[in-house]
C-alpha positions in Angstrom: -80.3 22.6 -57.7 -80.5 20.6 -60.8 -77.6 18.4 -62.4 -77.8 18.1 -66.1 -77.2 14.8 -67.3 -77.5 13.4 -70.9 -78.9 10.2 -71.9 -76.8 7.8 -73.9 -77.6 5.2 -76.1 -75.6 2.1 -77.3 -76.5 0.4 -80.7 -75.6 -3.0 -81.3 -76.2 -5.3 -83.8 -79.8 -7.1 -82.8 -80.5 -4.5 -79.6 -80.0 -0.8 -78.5 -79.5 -0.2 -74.5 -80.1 3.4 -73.0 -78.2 4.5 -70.1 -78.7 7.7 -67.7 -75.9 7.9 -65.4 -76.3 9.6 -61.9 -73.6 12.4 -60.9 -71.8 11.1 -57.8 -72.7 14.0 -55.7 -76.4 12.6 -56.1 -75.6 8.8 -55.6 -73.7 9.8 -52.5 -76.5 11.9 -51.4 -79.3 9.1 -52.2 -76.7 6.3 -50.1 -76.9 4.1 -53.6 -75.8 1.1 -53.2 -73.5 -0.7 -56.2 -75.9 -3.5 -58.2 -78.7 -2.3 -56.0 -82.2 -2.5 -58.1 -84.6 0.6 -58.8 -87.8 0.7 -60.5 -88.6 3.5 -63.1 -92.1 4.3 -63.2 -92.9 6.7 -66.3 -95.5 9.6 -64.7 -96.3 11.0 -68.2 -93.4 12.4 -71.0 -91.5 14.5 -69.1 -91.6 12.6 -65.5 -89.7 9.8 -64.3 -90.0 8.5 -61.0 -87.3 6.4 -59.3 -88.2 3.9 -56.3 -85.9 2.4 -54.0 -87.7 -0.9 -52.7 -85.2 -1.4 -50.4 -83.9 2.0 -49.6 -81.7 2.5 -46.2 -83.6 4.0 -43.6 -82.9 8.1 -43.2 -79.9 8.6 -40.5 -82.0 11.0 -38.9 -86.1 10.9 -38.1 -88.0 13.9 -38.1 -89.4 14.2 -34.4 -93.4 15.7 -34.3 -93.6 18.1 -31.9 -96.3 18.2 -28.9 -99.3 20.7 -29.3 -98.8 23.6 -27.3 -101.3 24.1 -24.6 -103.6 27.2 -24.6 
């Protein structure tokens, strides 16, 4: 499930800032931290991709399980 978000843009007198705001079920879900930093990285014109440098490690690890034996 998507959530729709719109991108806003502020226009000042010598500079424009663009903001996209993340719905707080996502931020909650992603463990964002307030002032934490993310880099953008643009894939191509309709892909952005978000990085966490220092994301918080996932509460639960995915355990591998043994082969079974023949």
């Amino acid at each position: 499930m998507g959530f729709p978000t719109k991108v806003q843009l502020i226009k000042r007198k010598s500079s424009q800032q663009w903001y996209v705001n993340f719905p707080s079920a996502v931020a909650q879900a992603m463990d964002f931290r307030a002032g934490e930093i993310v880099h953008w990285h643009v894939a191509d014109r309709a892909t952005l991709v978000l990085t966490r440098p220092a994301a918080p490690a996932a509460p639960l690890k995915k355990k591998r399980r043994a082969p079974e034996s023949a």
